[in-house]
PyMOL Python script that loads the backbone (N, CA, C, O; Angstrom):
from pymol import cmd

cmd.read_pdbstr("""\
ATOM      1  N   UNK A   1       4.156 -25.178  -0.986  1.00  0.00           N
ATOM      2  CA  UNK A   1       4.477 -24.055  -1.841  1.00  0.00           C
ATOM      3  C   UNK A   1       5.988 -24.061  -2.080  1.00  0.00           C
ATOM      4  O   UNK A   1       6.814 -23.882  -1.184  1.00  0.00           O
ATOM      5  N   UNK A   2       6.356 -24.342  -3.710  1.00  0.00           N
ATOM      6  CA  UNK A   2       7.644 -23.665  -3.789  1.00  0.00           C
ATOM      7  C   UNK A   2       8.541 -22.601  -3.253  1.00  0.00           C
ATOM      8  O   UNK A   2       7.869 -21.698  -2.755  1.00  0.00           O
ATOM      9  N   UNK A   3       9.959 -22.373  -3.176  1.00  0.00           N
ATOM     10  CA  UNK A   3      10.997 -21.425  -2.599  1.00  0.00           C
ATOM     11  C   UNK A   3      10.249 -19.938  -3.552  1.00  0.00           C
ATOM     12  O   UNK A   3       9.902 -18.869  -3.048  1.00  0.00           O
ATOM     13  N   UNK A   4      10.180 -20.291  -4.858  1.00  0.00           N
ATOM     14  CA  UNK A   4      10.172 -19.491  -5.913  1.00  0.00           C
ATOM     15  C   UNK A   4       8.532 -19.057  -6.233  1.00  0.00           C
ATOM     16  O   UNK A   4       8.125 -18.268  -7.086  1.00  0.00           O
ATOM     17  N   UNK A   5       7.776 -19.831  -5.275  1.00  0.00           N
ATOM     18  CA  UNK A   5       6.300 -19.035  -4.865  1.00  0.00           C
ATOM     19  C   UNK A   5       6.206 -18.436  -3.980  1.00  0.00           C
ATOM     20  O   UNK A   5       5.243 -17.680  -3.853  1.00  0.00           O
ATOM     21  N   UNK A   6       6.910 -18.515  -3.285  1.00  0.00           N
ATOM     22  CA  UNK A   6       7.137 -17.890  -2.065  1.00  0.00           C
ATOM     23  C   UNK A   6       7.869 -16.614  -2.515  1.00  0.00           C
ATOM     24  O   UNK A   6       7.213 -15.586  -2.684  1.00  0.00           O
ATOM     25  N   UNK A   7       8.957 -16.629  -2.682  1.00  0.00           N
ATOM     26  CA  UNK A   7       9.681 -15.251  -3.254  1.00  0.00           C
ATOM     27  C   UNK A   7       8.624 -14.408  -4.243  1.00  0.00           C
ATOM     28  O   UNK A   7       8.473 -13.250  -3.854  1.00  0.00           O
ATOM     29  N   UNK A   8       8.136 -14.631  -5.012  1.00  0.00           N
ATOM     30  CA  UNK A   8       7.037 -14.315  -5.498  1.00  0.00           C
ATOM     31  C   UNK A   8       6.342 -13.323  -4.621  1.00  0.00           C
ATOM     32  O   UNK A   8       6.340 -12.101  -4.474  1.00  0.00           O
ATOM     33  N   UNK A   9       5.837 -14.217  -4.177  1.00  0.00           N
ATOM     34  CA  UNK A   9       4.524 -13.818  -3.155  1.00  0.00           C
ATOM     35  C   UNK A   9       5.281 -12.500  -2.592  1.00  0.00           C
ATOM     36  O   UNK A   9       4.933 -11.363  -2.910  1.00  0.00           O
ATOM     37  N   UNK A  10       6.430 -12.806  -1.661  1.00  0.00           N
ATOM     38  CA  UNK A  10       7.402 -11.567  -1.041  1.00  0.00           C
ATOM     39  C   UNK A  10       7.444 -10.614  -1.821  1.00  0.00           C
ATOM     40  O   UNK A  10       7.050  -9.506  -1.457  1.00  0.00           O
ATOM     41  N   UNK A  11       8.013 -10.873  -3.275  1.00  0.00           N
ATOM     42  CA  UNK A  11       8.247  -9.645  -3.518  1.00  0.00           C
ATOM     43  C   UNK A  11       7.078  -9.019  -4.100  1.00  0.00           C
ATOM     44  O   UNK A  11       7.337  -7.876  -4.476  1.00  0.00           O
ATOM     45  N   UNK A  12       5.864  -9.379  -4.308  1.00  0.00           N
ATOM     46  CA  UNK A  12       4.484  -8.757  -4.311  1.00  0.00           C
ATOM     47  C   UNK A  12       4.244  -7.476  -2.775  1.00  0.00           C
ATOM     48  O   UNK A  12       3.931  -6.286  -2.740  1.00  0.00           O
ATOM     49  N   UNK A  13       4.530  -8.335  -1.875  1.00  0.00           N
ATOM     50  CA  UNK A  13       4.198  -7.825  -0.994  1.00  0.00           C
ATOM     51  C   UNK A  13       5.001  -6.352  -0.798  1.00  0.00           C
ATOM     52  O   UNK A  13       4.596  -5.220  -0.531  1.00  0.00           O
ATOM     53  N   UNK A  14       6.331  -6.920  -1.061  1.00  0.00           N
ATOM     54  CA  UNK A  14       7.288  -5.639  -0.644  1.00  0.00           C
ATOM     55  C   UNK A  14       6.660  -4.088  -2.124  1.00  0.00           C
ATOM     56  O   UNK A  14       6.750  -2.881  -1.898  1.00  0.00           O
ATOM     57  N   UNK A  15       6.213  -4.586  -3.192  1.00  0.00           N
ATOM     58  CA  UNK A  15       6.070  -3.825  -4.402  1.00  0.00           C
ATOM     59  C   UNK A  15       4.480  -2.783  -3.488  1.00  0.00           C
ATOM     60  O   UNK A  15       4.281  -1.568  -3.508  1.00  0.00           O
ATOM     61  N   UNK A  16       3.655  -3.880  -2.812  1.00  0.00           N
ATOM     62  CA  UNK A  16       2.787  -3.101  -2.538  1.00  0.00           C
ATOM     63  C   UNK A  16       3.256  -2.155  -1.432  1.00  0.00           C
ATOM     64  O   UNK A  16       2.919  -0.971  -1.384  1.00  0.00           O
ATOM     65  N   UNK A  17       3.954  -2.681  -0.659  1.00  0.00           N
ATOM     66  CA  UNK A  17       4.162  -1.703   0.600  1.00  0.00           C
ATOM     67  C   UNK A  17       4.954  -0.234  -0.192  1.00  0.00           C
ATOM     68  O   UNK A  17       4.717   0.961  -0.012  1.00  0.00           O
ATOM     69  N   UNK A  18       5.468  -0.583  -0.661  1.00  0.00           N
ATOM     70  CA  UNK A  18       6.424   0.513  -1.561  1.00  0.00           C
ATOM     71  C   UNK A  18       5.612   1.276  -2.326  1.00  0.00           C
ATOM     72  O   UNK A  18       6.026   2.383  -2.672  1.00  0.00           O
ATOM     73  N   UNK A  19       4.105   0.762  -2.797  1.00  0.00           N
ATOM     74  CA  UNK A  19       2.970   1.481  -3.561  1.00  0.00           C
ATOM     75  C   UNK A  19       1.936   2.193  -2.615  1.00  0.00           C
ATOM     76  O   UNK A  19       0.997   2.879  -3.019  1.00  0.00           O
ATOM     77  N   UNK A  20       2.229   1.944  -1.343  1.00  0.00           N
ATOM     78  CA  UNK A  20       1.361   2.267  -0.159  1.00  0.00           C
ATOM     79  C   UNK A  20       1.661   3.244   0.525  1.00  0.00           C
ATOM     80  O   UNK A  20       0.958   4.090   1.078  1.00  0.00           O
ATOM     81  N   UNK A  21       3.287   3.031   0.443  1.00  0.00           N
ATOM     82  CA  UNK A  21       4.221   4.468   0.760  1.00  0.00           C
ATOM     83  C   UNK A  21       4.141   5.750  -0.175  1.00  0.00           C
ATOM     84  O   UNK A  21       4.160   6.852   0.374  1.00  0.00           O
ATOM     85  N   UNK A  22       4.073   5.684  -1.226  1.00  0.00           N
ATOM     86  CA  UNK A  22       4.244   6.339  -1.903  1.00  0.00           C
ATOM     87  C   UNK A  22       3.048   7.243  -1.904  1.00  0.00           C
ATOM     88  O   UNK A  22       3.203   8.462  -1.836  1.00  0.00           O
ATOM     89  N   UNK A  23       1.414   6.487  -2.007  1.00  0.00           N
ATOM     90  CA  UNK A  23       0.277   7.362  -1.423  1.00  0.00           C
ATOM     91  C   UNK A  23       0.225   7.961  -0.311  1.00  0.00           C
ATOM     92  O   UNK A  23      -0.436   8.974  -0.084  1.00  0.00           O
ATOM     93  N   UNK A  24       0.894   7.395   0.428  1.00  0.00           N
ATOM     94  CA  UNK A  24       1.051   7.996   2.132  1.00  0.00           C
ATOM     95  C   UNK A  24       1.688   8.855   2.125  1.00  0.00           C
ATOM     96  O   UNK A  24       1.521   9.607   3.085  1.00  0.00           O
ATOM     97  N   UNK A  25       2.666   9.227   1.184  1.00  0.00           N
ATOM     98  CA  UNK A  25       3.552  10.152   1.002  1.00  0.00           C
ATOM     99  C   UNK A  25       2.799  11.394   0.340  1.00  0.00           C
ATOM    100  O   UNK A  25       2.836  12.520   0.836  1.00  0.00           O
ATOM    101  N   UNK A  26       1.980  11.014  -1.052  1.00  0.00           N
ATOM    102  CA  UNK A  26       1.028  12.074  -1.619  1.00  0.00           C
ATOM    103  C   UNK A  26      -0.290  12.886  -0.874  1.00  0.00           C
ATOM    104  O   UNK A  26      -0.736  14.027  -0.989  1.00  0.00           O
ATOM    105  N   UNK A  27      -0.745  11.488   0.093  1.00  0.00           N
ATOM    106  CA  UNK A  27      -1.387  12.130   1.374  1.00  0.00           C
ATOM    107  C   UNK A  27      -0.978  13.037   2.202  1.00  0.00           C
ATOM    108  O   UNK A  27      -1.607  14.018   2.598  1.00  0.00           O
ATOM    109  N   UNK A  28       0.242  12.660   2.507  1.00  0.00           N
ATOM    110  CA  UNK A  28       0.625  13.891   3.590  1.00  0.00           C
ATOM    111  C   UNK A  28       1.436  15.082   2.830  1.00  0.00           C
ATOM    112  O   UNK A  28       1.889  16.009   3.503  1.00  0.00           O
ATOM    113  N   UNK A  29       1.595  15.048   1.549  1.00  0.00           N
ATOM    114  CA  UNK A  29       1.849  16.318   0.758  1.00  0.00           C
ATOM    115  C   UNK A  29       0.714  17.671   0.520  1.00  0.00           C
ATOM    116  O   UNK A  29       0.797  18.899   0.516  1.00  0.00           O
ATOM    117  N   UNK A  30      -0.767  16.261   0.261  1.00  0.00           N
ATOM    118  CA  UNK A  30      -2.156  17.448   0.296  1.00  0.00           C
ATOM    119  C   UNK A  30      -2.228  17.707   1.721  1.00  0.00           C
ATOM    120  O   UNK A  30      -2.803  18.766   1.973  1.00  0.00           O
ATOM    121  N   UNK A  31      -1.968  17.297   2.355  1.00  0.00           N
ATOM    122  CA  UNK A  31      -2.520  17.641   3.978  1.00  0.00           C
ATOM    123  C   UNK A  31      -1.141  19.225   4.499  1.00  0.00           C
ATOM    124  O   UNK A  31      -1.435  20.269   5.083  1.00  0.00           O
ATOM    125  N   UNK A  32       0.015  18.860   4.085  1.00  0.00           N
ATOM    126  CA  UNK A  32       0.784  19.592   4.581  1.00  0.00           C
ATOM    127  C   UNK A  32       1.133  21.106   4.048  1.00  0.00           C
ATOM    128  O   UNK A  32       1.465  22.130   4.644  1.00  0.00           O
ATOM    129  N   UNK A  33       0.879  20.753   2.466  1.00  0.00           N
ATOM    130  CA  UNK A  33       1.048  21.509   1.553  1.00  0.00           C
ATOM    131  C   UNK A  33      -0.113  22.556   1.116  1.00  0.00           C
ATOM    132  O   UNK A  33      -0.016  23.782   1.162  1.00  0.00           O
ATOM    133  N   UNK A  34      -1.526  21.605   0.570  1.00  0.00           N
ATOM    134  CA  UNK A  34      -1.947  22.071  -0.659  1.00  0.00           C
ATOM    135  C   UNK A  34      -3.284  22.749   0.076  1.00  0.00           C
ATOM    136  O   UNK A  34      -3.997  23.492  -0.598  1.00  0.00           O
ATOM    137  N   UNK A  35      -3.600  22.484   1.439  1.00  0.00           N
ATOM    138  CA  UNK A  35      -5.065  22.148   2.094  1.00  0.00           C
ATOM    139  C   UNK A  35      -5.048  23.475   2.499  1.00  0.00           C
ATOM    140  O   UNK A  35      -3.891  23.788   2.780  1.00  0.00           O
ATOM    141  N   UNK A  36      -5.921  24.498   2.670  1.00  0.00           N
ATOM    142  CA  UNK A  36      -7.334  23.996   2.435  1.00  0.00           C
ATOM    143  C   UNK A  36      -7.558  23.944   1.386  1.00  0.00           C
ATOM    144  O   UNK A  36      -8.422  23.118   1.092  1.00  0.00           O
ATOM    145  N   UNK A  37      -6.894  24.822   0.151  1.00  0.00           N
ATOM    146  CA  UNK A  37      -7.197  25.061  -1.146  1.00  0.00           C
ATOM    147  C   UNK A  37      -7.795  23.991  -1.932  1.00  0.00           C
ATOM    148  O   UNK A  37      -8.786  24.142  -2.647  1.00  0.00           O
ATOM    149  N   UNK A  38      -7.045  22.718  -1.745  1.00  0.00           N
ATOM    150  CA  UNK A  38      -7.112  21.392  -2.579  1.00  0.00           C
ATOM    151  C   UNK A  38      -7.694  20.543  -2.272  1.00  0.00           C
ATOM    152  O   UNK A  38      -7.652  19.468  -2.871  1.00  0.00           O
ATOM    153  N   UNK A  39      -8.563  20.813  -1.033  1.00  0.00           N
ATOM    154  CA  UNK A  39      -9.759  20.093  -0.242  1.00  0.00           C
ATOM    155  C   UNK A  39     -10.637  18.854  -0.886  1.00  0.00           C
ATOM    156  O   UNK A  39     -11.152  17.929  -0.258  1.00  0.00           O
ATOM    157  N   UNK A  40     -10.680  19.147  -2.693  1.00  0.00           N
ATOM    158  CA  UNK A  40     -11.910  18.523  -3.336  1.00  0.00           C
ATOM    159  C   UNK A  40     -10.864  17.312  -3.834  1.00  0.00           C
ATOM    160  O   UNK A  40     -11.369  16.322  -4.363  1.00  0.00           O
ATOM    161  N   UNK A  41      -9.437  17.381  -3.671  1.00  0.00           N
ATOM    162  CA  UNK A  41      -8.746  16.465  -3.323  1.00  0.00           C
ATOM    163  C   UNK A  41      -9.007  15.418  -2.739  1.00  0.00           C
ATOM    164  O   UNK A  41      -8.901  14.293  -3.225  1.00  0.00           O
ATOM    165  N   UNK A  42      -9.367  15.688  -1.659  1.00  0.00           N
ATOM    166  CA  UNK A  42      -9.080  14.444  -0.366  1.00  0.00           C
ATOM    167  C   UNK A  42      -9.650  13.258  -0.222  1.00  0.00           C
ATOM    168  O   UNK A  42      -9.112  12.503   0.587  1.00  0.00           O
ATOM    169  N   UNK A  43     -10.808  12.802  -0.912  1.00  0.00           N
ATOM    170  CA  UNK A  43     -11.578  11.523  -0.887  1.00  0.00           C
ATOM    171  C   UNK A  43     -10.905  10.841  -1.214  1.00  0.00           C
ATOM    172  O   UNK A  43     -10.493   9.890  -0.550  1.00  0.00           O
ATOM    173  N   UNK A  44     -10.362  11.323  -3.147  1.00  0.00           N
ATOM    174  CA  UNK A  44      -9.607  10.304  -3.837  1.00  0.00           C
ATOM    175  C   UNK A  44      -8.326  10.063  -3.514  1.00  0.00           C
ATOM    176  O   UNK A  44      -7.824   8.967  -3.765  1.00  0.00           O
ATOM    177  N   UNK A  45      -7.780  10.843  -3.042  1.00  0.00           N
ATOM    178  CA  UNK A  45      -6.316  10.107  -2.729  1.00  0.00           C
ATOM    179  C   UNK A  45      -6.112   9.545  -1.028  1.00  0.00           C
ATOM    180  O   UNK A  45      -5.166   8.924  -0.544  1.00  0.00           O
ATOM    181  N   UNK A  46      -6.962   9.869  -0.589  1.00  0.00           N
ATOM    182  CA  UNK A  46      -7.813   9.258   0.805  1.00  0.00           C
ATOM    183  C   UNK A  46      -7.711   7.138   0.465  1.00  0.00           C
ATOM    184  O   UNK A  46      -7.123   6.201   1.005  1.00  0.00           O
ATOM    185  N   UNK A  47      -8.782   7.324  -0.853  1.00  0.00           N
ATOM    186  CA  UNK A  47      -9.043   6.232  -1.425  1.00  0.00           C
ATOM    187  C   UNK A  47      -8.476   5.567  -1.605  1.00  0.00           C
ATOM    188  O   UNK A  47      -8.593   4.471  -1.056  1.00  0.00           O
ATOM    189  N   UNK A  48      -7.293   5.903  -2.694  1.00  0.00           N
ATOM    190  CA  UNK A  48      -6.521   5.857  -3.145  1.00  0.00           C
ATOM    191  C   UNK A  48      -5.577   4.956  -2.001  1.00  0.00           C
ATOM    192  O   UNK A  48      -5.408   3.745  -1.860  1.00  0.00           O
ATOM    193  N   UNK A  49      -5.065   6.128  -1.281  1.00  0.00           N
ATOM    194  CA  UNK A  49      -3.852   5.477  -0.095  1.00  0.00           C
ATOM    195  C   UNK A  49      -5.040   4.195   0.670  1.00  0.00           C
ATOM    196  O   UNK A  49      -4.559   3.119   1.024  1.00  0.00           O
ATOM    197  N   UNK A  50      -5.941   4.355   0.780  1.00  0.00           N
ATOM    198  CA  UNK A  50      -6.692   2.884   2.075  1.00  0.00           C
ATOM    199  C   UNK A  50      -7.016   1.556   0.613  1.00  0.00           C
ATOM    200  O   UNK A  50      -7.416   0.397   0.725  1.00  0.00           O
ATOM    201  N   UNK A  51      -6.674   2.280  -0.554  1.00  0.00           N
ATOM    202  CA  UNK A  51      -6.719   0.870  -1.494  1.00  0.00           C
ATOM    203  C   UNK A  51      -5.165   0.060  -1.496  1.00  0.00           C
ATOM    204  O   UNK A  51      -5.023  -1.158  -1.391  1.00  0.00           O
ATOM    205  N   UNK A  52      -4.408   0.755  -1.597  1.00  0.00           N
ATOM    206  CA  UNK A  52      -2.692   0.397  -1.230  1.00  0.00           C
ATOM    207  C   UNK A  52      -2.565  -0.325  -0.707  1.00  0.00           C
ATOM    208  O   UNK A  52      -2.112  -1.445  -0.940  1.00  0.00           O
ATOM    209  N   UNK A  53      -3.177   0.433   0.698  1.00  0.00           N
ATOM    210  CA  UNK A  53      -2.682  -0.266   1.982  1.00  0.00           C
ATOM    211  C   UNK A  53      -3.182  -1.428   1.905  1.00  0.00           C
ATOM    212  O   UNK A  53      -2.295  -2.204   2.261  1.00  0.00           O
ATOM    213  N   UNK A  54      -4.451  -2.201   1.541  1.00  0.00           N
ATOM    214  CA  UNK A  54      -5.011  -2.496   1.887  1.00  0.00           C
ATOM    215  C   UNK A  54      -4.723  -3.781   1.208  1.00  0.00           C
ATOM    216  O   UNK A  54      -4.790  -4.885   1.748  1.00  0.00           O
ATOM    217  N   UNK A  55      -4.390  -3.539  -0.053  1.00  0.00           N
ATOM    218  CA  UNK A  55      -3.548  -4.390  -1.337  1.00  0.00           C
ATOM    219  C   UNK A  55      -2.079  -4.957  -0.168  1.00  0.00           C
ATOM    220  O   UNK A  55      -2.025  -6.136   0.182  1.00  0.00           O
ATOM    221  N   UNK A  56      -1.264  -4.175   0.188  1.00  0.00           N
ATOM    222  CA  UNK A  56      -0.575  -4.638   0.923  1.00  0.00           C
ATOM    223  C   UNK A  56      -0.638  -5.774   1.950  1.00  0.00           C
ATOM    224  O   UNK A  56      -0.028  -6.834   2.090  1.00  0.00           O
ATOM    225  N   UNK A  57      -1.551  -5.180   2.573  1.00  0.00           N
ATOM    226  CA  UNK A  57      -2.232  -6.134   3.841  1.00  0.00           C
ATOM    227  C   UNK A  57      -2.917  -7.384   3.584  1.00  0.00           C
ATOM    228  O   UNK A  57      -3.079  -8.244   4.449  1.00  0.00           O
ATOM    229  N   UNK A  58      -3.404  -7.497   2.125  1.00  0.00           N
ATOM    230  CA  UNK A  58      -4.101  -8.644   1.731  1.00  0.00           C
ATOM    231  C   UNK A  58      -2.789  -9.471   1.601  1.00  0.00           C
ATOM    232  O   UNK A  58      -2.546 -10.541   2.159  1.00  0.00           O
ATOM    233  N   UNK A  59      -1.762  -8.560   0.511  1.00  0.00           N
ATOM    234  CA  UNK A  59      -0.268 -10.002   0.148  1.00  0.00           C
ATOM    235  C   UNK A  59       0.311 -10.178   1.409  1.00  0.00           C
ATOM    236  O   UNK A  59       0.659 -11.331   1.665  1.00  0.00           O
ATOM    237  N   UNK A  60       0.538  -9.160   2.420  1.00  0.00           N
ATOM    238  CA  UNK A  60       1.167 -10.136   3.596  1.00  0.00           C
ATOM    239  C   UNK A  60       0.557 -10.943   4.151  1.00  0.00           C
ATOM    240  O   UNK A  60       1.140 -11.993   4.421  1.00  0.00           O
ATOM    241  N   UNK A  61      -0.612 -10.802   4.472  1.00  0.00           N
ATOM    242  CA  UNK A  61      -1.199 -12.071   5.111  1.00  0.00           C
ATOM    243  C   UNK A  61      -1.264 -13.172   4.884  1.00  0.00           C
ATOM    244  O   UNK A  61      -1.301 -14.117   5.671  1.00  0.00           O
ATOM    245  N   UNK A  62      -1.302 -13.150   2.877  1.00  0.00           N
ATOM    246  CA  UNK A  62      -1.257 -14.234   1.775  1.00  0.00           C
ATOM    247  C   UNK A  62       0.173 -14.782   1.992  1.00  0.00           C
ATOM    248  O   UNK A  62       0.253 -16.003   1.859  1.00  0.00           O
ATOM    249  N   UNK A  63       1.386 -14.096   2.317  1.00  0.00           N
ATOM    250  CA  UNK A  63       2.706 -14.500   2.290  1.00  0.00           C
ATOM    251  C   UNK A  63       2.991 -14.927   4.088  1.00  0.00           C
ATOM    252  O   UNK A  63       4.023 -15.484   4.464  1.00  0.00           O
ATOM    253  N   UNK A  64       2.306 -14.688   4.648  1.00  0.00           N
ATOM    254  CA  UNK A  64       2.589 -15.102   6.016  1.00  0.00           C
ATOM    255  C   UNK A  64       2.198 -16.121   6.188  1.00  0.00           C
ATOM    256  O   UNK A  64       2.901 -16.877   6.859  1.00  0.00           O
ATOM    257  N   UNK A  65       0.638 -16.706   5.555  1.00  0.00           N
ATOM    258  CA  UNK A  65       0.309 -18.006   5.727  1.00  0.00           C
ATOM    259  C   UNK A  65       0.713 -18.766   5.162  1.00  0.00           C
ATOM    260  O   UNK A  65       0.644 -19.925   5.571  1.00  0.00           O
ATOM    261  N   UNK A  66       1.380 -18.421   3.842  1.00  0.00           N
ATOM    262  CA  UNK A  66       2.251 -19.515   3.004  1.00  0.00           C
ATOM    263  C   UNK A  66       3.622 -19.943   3.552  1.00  0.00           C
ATOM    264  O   UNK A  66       4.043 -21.098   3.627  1.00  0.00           O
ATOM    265  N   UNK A  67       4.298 -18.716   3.955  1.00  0.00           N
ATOM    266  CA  UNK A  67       5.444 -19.441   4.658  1.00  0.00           C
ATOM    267  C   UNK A  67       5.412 -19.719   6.100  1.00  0.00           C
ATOM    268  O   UNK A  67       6.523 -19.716   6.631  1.00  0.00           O
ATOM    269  N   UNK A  68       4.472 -19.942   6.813  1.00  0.00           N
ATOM    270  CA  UNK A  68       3.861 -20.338   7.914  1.00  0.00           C
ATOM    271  C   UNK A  68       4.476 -19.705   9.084  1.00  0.00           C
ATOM    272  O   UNK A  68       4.794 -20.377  10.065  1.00  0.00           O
ATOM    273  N   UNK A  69       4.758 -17.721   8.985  1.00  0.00           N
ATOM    274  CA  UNK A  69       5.546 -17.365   9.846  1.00  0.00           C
ATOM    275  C   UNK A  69       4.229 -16.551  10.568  1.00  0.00           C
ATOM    276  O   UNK A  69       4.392 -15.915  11.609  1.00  0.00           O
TER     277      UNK A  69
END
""", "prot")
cmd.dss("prot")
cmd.show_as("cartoon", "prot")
cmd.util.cbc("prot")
cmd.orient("prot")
């Protein structure tokens, strides 16, 4: 794998973690903020944040085995 597939790959990874945060962040806004009221909330952005993460967790693993760390 190229320097410049590799960087790639990284900065995929870092875009998701930063997209993972950001639900984690909207998660703990309904939880802290909006609940119980906003209850019919919670699946989807539940969803929502374990799809992120999860997007995340797929590119690091993809970027860990490529640069063989």
């Amino acid at each position: 794998m190229t320097d410049e597939e590799l960087k790639a790959l990284e900065k995929e990874v870092k875009k998701n973690k930063r997209l993972a945060s950001e639900q984690a962040m909207e998660l703990h806004d309904l939880i802290e903020d909006r609940l119980p009221d906003a209850y019919g909330e919670i699946m989807g952005i539940a969803q929502a944040t374990f799809d992120a993460c999860k997007a995340w967790d797929d590119a690091n693993k993809k970027f860990l085995a490529a640069s063989g760390a």
